[in-house]
ZAZA-113275 format. One record per residue: chain; residue in one letter; residue number from 1; x, y, z of N, C-alpha, C, O, CB in turn. Coordinates in steps of 0.02 Angstrom, whole numbers, plus 50000, padded with zeros to 5 digits. Glycine has a CB too. Example, Ala and Ser with C-alpha at 12.3 -4.5 7.8 and 13.67 -1.06 7.14 Angstrom:
% ZAZA-113275
<atom "A" "A" 1 <50660 49716 50390> <50615 49775 50390> <50660 49835 50390> <50712 49834 50423> <50565 49776 50452>>
<atom "A" "S" 2 <50642 49888 50354> <50684 49947 50357> <50645 50002 50394> <50670 50057 50402> <50704 49970 50286>>
END
This chain:
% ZAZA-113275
<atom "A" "X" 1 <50042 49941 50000> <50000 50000 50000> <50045 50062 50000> <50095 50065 50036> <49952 50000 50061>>
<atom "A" "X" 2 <50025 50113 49958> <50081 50169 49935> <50036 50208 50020> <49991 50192 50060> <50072 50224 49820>>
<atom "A" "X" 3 <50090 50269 50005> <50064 50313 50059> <50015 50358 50058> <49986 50386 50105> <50105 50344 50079>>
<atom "A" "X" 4 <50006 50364 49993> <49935 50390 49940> <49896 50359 49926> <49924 50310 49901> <49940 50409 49879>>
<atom "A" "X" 5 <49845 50353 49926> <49789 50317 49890> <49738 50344 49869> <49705 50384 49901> <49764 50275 49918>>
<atom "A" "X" 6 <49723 50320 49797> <49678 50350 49759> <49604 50307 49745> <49608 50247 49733> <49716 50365 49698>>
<atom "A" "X" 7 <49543 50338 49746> <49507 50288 49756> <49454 50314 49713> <49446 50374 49707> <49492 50271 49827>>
<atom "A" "X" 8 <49420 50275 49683> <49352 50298 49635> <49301 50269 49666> <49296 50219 49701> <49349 50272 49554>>
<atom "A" "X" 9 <49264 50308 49649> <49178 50286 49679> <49117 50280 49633> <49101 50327 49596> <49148 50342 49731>>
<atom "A" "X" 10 <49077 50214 49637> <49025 50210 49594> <48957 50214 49626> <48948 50193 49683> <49031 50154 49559>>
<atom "A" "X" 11 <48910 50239 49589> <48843 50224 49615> <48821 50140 49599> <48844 50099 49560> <48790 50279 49578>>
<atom "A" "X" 12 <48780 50138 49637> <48738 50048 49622> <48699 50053 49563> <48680 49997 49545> <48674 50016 49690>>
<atom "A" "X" 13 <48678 50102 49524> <48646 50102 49464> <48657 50079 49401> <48620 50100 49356> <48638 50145 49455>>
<atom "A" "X" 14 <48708 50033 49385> <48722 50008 49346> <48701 49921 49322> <48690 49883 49369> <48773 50028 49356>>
<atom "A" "X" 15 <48698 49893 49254> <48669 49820 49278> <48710 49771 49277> <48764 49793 49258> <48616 49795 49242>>
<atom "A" "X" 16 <48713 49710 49287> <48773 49662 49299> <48805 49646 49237> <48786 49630 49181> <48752 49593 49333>>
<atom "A" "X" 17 <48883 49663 49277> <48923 49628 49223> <48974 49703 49201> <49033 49704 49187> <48862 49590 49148>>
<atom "A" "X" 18 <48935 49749 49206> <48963 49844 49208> <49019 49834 49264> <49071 49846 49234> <48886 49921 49244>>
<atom "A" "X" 19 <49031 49822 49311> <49047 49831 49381> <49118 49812 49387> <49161 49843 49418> <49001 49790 49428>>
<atom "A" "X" 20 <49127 49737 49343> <49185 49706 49323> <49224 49739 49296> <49282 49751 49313> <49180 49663 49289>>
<atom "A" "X" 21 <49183 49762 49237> <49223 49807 49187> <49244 49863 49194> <49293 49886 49164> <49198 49818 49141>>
<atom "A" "X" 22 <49207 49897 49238> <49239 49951 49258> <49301 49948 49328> <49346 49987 49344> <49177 49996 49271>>
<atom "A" "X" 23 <49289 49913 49345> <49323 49901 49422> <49394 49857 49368> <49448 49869 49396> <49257 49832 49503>>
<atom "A" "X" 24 <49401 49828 49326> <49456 49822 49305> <49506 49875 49267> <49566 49864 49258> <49445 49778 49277>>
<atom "A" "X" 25 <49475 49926 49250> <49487 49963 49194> <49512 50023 49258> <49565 50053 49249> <49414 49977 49130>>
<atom "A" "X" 26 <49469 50038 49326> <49513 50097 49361> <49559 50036 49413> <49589 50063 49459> <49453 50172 49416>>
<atom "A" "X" 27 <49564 49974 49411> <49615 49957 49440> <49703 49967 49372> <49764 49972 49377> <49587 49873 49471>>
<atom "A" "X" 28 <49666 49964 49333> <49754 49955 49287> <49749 50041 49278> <49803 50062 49258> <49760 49891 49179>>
<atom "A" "X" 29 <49707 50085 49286> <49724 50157 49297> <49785 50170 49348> <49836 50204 49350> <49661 50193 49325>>
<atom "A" "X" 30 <49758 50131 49380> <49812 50142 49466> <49748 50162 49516> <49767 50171 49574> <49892 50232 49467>>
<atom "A" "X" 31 <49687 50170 49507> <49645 50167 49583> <49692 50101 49628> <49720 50047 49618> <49539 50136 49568>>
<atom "A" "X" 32 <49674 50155 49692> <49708 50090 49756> <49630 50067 49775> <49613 50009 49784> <49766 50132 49852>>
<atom "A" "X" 33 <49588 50123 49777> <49528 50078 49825> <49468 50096 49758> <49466 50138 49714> <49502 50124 49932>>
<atom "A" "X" 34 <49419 50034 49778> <49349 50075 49740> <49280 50047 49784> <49264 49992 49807> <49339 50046 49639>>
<atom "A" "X" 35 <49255 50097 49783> <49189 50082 49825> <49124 50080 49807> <49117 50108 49753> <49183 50120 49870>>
<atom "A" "X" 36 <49091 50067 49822> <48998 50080 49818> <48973 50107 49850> <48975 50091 49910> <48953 50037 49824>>
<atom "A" "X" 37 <48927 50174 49825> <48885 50204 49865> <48836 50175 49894> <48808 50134 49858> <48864 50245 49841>>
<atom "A" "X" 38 <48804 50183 49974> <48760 50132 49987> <48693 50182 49974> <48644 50159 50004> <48770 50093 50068>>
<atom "A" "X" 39 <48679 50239 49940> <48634 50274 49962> <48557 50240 49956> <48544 50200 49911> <48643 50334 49928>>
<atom "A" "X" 40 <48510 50260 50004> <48442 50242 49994> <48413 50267 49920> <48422 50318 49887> <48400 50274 50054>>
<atom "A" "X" 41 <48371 50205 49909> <48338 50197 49857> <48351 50160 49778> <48319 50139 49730> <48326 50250 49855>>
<atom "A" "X" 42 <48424 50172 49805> <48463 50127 49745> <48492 50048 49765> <48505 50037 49824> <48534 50173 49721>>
<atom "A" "X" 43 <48502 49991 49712> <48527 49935 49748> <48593 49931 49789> <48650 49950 49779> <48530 49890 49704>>
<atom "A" "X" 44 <48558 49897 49846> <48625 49871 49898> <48690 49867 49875> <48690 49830 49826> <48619 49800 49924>>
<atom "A" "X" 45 <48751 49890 49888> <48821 49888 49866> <48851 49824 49847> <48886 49812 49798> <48860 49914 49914>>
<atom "A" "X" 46 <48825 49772 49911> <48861 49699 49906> <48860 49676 49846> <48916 49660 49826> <48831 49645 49946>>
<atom "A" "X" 47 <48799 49666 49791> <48832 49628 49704> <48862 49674 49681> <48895 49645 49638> <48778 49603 49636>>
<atom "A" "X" 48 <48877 49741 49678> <48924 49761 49644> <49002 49739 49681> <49051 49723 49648> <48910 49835 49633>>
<atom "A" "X" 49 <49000 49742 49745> <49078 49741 49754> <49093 49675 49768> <49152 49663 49783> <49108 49787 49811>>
<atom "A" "X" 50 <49042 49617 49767> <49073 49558 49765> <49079 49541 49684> <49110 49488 49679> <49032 49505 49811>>
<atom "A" "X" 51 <49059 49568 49617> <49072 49543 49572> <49149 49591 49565> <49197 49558 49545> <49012 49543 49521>>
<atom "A" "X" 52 <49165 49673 49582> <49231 49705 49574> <49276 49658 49611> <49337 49659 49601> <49234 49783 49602>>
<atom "A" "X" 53 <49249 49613 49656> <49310 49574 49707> <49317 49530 49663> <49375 49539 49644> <49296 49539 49786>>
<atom "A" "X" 54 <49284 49468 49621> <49311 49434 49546> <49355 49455 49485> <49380 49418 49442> <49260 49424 49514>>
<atom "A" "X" 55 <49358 49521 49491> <49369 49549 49434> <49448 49598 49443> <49484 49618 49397> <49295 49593 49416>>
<atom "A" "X" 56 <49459 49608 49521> <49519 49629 49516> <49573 49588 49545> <49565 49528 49552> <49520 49687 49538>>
<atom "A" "X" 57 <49619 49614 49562> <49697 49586 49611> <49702 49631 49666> <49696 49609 49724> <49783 49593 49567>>
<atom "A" "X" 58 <49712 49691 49655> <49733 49742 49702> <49710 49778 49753> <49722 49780 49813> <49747 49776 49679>>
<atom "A" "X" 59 <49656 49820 49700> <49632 49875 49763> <49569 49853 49792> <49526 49814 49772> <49618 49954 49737>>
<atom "A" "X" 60 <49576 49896 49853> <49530 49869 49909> <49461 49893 49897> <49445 49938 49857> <49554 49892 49983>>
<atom "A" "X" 61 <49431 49868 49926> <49343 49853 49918> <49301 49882 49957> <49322 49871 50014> <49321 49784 49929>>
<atom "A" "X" 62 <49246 49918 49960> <49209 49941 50007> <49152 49973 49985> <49148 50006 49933> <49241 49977 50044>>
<atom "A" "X" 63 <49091 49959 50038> <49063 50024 50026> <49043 50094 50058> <49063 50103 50115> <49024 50010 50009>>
<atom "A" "X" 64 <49007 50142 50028> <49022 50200 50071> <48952 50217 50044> <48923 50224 49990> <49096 50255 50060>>
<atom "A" "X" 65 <48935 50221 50139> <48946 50202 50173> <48873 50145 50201> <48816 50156 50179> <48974 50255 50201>>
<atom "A" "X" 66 <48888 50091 50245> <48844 50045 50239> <48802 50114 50322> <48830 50152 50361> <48882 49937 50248>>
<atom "A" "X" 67 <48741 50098 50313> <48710 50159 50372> <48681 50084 50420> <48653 50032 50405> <48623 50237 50333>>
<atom "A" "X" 68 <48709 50116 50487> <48688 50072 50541> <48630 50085 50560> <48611 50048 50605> <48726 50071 50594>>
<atom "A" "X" 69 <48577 50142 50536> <48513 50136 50575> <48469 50111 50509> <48413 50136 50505> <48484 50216 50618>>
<atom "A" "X" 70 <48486 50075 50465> <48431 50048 50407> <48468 49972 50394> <48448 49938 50346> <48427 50107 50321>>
<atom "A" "X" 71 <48517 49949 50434> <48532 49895 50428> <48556 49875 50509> <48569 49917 50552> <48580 49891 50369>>
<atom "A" "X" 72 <48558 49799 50521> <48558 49783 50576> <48647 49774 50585> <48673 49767 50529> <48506 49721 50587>>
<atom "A" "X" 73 <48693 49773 50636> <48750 49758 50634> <48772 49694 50625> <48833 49689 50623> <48770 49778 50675>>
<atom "A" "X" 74 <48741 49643 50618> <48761 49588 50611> <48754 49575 50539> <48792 49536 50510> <48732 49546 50654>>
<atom "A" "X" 75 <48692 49618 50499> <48691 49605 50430> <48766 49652 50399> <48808 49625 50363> <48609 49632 50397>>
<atom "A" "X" 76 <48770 49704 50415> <48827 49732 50413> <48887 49682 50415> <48909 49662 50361> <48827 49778 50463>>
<atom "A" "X" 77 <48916 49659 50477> <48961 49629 50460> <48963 49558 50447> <49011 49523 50464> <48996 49643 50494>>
<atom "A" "X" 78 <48912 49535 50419> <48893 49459 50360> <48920 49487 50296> <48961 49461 50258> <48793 49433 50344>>
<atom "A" "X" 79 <48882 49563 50288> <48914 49581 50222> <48988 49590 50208> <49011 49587 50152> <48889 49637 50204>>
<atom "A" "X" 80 <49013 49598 50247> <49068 49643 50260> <49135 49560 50249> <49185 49557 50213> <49057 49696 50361>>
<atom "A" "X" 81 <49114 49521 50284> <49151 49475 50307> <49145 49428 50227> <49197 49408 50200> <49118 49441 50386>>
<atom "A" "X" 82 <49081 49417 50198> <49073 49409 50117> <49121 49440 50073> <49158 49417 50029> <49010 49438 50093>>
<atom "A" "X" 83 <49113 49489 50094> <49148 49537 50049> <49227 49533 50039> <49256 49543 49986> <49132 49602 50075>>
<atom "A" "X" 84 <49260 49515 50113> <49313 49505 50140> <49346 49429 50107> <49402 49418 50085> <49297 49510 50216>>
<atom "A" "X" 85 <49298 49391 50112> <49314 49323 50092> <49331 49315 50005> <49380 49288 49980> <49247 49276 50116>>
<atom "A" "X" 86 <49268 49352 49968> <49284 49355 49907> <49337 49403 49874> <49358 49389 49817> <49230 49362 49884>>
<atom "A" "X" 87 <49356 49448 49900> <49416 49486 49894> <49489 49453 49927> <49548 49472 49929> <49399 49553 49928>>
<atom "A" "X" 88 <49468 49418 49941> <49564 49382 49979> <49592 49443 50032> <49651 49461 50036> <49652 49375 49892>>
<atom "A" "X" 89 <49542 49467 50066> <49583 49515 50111> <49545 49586 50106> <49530 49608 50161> <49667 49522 50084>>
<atom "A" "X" 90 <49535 49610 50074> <49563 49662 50026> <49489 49706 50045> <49489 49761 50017> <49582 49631 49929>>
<atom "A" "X" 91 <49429 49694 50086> <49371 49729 50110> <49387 49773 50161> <49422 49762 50210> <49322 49685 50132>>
<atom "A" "X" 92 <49345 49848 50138> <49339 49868 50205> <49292 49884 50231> <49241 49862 50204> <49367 49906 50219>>
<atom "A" "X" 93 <49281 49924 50289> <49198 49928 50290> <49202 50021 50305> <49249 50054 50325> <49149 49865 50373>>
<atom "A" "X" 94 <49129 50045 50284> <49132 50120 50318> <49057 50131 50318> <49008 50116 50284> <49179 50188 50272>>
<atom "A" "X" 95 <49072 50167 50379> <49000 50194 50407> <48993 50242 50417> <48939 50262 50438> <48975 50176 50456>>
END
């Protein structure tokens, strides 16, 4: 991990199979991290960043931010720990 990190951010509005492609294309940019917005009303972050966790090597995973009063903490960190598993490490979480 450099001492910089650069990170891109997507909305969940996109449909499967986008997510890969893009999450490969700002990892060989040089993004260190890329995340998912969790905002209300749009789909849940987790299929996008468990298909970007198939699709890259490097940068780290997350979304931003998962909200603790519309989700329970244990669903939180089920997701989180998913997320963790399919990335080889490489999840983080933010709230």
């Amino acid at each position: 991990m450099s001492p910089v990190e650069f990170g891109l951010g997507l909305q969940s509005d996109k449909q499967a199979g986008q997510y890969a492609r893009l999450a490969r294309r700002a990892e060989h940019a040089g993004f260190d991290v890329l995340t998912v917005f969790s905002d209300l009303m749009y789909q849940p972050p987790i299929f996008p960043l468990l298909e970007m966790a198939a699709a890259t090597e490097r940068a780290r995973l997350g979304a931003a931010c998962l909200n603790p009063y519309s989700m329970a903490p244990y669903e939180i960190a089920g997701q989180v720990a998913a997320l963790d598993l399919a990335s080889r490490g490489r999840a983080y979480l933010g709230l």
